[in-house]
SEDREN-927108 format. One record per residue (C-alpha): x, y, z; residue in one letter. Coordinates in pm, 1 decimal. Each point is the difference from the previous one (the first is absolute). Example, Ala and Ser with C-alpha at 12.3 -4.5 7.8 and 13.67 -1.06 7.14 Angstrom:
BEGIN
     east    north       up rest
   1230.0   -450.0    780.0    A
    137.0    344.0    -66.0    S
! end
This chain:
BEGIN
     east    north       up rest
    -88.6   5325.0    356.9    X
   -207.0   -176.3   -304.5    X
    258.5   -187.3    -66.3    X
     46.0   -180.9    345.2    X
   -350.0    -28.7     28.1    X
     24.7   -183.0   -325.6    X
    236.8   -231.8     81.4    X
   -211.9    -23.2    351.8    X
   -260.1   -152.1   -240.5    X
    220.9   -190.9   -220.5    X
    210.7   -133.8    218.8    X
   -138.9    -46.5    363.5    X
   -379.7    -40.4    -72.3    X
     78.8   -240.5   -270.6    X
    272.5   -250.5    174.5    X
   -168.8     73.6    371.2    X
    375.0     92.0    171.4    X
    160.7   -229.2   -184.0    X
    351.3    120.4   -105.3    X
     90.4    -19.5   -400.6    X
    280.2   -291.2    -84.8    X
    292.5    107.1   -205.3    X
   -171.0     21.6   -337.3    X
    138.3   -267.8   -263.4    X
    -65.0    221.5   -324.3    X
    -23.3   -276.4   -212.6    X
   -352.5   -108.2     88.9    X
   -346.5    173.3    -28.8    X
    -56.8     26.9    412.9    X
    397.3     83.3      7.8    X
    -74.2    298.2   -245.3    X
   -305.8     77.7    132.6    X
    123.9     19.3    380.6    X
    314.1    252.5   -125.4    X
   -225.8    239.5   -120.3    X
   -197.4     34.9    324.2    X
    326.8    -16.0    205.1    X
     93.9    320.7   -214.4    X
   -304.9    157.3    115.3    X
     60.0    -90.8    367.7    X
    371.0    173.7    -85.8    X
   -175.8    314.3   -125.9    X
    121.1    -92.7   -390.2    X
   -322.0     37.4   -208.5    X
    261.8     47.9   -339.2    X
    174.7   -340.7    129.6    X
   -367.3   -170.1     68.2    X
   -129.1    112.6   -386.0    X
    289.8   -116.3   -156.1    X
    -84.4   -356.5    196.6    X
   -333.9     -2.4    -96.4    X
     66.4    127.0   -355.9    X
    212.3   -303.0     -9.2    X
   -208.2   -282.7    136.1    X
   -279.4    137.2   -269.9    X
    280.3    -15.1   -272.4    X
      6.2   -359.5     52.4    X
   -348.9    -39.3    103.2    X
   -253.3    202.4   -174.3    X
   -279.6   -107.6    139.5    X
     63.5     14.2    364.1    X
   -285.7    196.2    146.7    X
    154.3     20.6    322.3    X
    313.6    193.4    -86.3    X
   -225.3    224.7   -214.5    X
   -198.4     91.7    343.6    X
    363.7     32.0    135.1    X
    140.6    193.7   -264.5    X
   -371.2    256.3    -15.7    X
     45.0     37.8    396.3    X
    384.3    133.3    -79.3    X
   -106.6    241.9   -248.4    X
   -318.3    132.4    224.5    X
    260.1     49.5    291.1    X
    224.6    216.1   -214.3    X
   -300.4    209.3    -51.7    X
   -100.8    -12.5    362.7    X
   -288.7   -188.1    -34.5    X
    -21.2   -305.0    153.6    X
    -32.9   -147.6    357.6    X
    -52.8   -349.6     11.3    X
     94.9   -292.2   -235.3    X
   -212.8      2.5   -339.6    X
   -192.4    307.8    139.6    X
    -93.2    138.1   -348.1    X
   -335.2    188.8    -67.9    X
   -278.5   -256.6   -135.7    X
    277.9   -280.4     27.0    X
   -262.5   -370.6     62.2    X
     32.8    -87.5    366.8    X
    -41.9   -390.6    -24.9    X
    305.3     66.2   -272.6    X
    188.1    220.7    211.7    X
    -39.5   -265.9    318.3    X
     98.9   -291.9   -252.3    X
    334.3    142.6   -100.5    X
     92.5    100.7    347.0    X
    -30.7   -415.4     96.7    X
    243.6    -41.8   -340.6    X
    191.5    270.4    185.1    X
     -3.6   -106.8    354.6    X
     70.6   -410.4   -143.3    X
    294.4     75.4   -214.1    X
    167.9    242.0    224.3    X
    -28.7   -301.2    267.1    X
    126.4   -235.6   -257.8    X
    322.0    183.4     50.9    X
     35.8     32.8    312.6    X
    -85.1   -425.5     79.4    X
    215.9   -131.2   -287.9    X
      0.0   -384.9     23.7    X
    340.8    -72.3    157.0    X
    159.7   -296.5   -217.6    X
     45.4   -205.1    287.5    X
   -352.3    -62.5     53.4    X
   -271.9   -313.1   -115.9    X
   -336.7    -40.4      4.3    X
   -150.5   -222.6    240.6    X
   -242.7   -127.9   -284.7    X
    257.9   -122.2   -185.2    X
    101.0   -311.8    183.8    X
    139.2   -244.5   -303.8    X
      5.3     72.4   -344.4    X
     44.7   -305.1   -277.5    X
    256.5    -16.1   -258.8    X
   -284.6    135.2   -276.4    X
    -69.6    348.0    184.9    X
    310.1    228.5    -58.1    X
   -197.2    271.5    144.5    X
   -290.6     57.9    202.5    X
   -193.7    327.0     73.9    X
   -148.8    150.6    350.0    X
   -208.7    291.4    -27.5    X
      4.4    221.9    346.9    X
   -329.0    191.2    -58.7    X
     41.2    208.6    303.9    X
    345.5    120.0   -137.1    X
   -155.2     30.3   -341.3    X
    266.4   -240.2   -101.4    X
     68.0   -302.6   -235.2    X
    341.3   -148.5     52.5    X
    177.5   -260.6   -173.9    X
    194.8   -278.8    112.1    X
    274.4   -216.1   -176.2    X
      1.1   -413.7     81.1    X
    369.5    -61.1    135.3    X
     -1.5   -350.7     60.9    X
   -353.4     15.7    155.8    X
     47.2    274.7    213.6    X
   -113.7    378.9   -133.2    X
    236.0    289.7    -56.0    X
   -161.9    326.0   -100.1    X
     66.4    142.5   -318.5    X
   -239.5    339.5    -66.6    X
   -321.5    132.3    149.7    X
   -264.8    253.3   -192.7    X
   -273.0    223.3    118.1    X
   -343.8   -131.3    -50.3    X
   -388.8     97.2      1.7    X
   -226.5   -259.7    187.0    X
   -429.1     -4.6     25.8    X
   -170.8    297.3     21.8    X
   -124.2   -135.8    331.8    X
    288.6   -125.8    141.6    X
     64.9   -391.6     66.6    X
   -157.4   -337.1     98.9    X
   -217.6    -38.9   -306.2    X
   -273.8   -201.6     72.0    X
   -270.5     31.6   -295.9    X
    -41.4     84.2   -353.4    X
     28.9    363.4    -84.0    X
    111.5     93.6    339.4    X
    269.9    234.9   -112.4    X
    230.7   -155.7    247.3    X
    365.7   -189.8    -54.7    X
     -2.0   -389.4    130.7    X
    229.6   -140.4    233.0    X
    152.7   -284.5      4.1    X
    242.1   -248.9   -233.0    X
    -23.2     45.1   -360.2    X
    171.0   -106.8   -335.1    X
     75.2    186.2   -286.4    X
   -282.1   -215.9   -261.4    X
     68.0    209.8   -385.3    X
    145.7    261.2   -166.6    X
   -215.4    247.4   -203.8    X
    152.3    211.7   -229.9    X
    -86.7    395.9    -54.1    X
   -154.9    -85.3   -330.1    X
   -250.3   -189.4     90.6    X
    -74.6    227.5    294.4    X
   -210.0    344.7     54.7    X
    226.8    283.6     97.8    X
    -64.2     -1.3    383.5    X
    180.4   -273.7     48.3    X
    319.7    140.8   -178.6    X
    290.3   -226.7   -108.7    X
   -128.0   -327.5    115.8    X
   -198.1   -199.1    213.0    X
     78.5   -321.4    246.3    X
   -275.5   -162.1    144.3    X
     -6.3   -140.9    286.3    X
   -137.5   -336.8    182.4    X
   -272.8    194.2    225.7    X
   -195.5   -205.4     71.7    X
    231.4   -263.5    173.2    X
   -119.2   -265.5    159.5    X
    -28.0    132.0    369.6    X
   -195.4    291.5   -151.8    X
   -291.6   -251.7   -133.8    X
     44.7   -163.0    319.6    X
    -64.6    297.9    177.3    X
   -269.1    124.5   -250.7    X
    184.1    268.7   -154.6    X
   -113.9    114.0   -398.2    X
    121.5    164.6   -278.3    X
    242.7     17.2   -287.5    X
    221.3    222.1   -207.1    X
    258.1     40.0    265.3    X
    323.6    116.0   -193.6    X
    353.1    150.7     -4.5    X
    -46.8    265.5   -241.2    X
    128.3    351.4   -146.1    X
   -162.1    350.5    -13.0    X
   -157.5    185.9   -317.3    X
    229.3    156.0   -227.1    X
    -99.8    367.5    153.7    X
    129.0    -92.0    367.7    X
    313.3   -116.9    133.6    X
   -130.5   -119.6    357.8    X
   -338.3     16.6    170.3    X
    -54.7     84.7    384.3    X
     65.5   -285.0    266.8    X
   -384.1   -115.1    -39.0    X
   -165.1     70.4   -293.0    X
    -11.8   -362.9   -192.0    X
   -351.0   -220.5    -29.4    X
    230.1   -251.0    196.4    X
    286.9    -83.0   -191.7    X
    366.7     96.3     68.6    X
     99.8    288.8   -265.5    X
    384.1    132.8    -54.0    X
    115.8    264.4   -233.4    X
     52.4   -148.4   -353.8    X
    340.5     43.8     49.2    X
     37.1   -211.6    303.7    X
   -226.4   -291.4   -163.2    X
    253.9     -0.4   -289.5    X
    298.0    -11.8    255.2    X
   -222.5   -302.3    197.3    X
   -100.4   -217.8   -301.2    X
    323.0   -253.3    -18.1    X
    -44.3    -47.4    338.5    X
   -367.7   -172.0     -4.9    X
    -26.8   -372.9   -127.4    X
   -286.3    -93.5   -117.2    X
   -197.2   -303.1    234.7    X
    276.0     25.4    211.3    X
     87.6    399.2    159.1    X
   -136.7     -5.2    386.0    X
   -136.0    328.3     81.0    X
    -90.6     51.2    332.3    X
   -255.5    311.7    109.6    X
     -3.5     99.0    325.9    X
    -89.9    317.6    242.0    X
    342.9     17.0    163.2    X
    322.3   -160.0    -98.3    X
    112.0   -242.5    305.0    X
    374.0   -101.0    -12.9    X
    184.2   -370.0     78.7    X
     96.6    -52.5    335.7    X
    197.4   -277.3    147.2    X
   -368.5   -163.9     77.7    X
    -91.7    -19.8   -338.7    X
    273.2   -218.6    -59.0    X
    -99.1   -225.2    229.6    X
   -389.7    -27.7   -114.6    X
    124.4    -31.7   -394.1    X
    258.5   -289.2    127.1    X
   -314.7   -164.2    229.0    X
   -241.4     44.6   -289.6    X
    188.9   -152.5   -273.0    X
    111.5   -287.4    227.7    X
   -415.4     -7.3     26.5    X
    -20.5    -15.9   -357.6    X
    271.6   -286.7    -33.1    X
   -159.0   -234.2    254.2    X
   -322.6     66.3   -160.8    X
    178.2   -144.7   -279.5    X
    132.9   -293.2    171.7    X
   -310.0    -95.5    135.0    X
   -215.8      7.3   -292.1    X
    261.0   -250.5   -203.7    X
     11.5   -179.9    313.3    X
   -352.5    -89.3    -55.6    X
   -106.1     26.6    349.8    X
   -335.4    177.4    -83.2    X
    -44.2    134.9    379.4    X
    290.9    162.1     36.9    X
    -19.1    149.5   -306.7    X
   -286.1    193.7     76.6    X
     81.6    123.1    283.1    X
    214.6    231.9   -166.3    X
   -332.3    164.2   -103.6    X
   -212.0    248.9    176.8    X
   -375.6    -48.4     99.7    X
    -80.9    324.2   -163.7    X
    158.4   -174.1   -359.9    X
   -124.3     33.0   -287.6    X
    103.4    -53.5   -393.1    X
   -252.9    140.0   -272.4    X
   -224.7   -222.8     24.6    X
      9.1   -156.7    386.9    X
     46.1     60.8    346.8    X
    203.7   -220.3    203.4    X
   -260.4   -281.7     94.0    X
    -60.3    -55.5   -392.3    X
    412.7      9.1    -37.6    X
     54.2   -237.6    260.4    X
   -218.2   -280.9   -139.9    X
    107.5     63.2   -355.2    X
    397.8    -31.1     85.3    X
    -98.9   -307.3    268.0    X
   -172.6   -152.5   -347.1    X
    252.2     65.8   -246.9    X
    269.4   -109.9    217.0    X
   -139.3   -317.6     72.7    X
      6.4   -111.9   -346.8    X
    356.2     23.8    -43.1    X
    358.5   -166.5    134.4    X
    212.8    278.8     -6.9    X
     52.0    341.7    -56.5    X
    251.7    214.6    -93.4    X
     12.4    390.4     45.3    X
    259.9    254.8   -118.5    X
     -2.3    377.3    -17.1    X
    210.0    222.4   -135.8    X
     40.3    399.2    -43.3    X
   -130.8     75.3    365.3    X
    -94.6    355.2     67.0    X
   -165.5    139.5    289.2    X
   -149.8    368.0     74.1    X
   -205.2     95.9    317.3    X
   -296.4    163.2    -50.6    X
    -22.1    373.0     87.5    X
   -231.7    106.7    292.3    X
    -72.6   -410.2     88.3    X
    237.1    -79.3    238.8    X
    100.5   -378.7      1.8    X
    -89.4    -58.6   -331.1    X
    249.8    -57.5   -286.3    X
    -66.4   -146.3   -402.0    X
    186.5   -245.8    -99.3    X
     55.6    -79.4   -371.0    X
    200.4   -291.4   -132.6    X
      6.5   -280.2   -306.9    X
   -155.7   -318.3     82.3    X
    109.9   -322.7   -140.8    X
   -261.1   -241.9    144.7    X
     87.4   -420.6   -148.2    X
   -206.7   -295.5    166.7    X
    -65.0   -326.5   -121.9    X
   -340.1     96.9   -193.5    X
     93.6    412.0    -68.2    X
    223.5    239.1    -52.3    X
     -3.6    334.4   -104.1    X
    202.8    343.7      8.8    X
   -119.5    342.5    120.9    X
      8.6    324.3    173.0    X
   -149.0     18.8    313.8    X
    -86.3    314.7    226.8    X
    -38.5   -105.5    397.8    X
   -134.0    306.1    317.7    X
    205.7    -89.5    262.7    X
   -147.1    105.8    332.8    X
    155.2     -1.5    346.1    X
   -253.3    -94.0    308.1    X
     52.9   -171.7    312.7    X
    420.7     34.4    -57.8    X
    -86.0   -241.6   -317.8    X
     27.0    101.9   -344.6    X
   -258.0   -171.5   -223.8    X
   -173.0     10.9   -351.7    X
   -303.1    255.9     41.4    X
    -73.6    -10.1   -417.0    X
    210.0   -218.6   -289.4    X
    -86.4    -15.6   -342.9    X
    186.0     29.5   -401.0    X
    214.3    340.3    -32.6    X
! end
């Protein structure tokens, strides 16, 4: 009887009637999820040699040592609920019981192959990977660049803000959203230990947070201390933590100045729509370029939205500048190059665009990188903020 009201505990409180997947042994959820399905099958000797296991290879994993101390209370006839030990910290107890509930459901939703993320509309020849991080599945994955289009390669379990999402303000303990890139690599040596084997930080602020009036810093991709192998699903300051292990196993894949990562509440996934918008939008962003070499100063700014701005103007200010600048030359010529474009998570109709400029007129020219918000109103898409990537 203790025994099936352990694996009521283990199994049904934690996924909420969600069935186990076949178990895939070679992973840490896999592992993890075999060992509770040997409880639910009334094999505690089965379920310690699991857990035994998964410790083996990861000593530190406080959640399988809750597992494996529940196994050896039940043998003793002790136990009724998951983590029920005398004097055992509540907010702890709670905390692994989300690792639980998260990585059991990991298993059970495994990405299907076949899939793409909707954020990841065109990637340029530079990105060979980009990263989306699913912080209501706990879940960074990581996507190759096959001739601009993504194919998934691995995911890993991740811890997000203490308080959850939409960071707004410095210190708020919370994970942004939005479109980031991957801005350094910091080794472990020049590092405290909480942040493990390494550190990427990332480009929070962007520039629709300081639109938007969002602060802070110190948003990063980084490891856990050299005592832990994972932390619960929210328990960072705001940045997104994985298991040393899985940073070491992510690191070739991040480029520095160049590696999208994209943040969002809830993955969305391409439809045949999407297609459509990405095919209208960068036919938006060729005619924009057309009409600017044109040199036909009205129609180029129509392209732009009233609610415009660069880093220093709105759109009254931009208008007179480019109707000045343009009136002292006799032609232009406009290229770009490398063209990628993501949408922005949890703004719908609005996309960044990112591309090389090579800008030649009769008195100028220049090279550069140049970051464009794309926004869709009135069935139009036009240029809400542009400025130097």
């Amino acid at each position: 009887m203790l025994y099936r009201v352990l694996v009521s505990s283990l199994l049904c409180a934690l996924l909420a009637g969600v069935a186990c997947a076949a178990p895939d042994s070679h992973n840490t959820e896999a592992q993890l999820a075999k060992s509770l399905q040997a409880i639910k099958n009334n094999r505690l000797d089965i379920a310690l040699n699991e857990v035994d296991n998964l410790l083996r290879v990861n000593p530190n994993f406080k959640l399988a040592y809750l597992v494996k101390g529940d196994l050896l209370m039940a043998r003793a006839g002790a136990i009724n609920n998951f983590g029920s030990a005398a004097n055992a910290p509540r907010d702890m107890i709670e905390d692994l019981r989300d690792e639980a509930r998260v990585r059991l459901q990991r298993v059970q939703a495994h990405l299907s192959g076949k899939l793409s993320p909707r954020y990841l509309w065109k990637l340029d020849t530079q990105q060979k990977y980009a990263i989306v991080v699913d912080t209501s599945r706990s879940t960074l994955y990581v996507y190759e660049n096959v001739k601009g289009e993504p194919r998934y390669v691995a995911d890993f379990y991740i811890t997000i803000g203490k308080l959850g999402t939409e960071k707004f303000s410095e210190g708020d303990k919370r994970t942004p959203i939005g479109v980031y890139f991957v801005k350094a690599e910091l080794p472990k040596s020049e590092l405290a230990d909480m942040y493990g084997s390494g550190a990427y930080p990332l480009s929070y602020p962007n520039e629709w947070d300081r639109k938007n009036g969002r602060t802070g810093k110190g948003i990063w991709l980084h490891g856990t201390p050299s005592d832990t192998y994972s932390r619960p699903p929210r328990a960072s300051d705001g940045c997104v933590v994985l298991a040393n292990d899985d940073l070491d196993k992510l690191a070739p894949y991040l480029q520095i100045g160049v590696t999208p990562v994209i943040i969002t509440n809830r993955i969305d996934w391409v439809s045949g729509q999407d297609r459509i918008e990405r095919d209208a939008l960068l036919q938006g962003v060729e005619q924009w370029r057309k009409d600017w070499s044109s040199l036909d100063t009205g129609t180029y700014l129509k392209h732009y939205s009233r609610n415009f701005s660069s880093d220093s103007m709105g759109f009254t200010a931009w208008a007179k500048q480019k109707q000045l600048v343009n009136s002292g030359k006799s032609w232009i010529k406009v290229n770009i190059s490398n063209v990628s474009v993501f949408t922005y998570p949890e703004q719908p109709n609005m996309a960044v665009v990112n591309f090389e400029q090579d800008y030649n007129s009769s008195n100028l020219s220049n090279r550069m990188k140049k970051r464009q918000y794309w926004i869709k109103q009135n069935n139009r898409w036009q240029i809400v903020y542009e400025g130097a990537a």
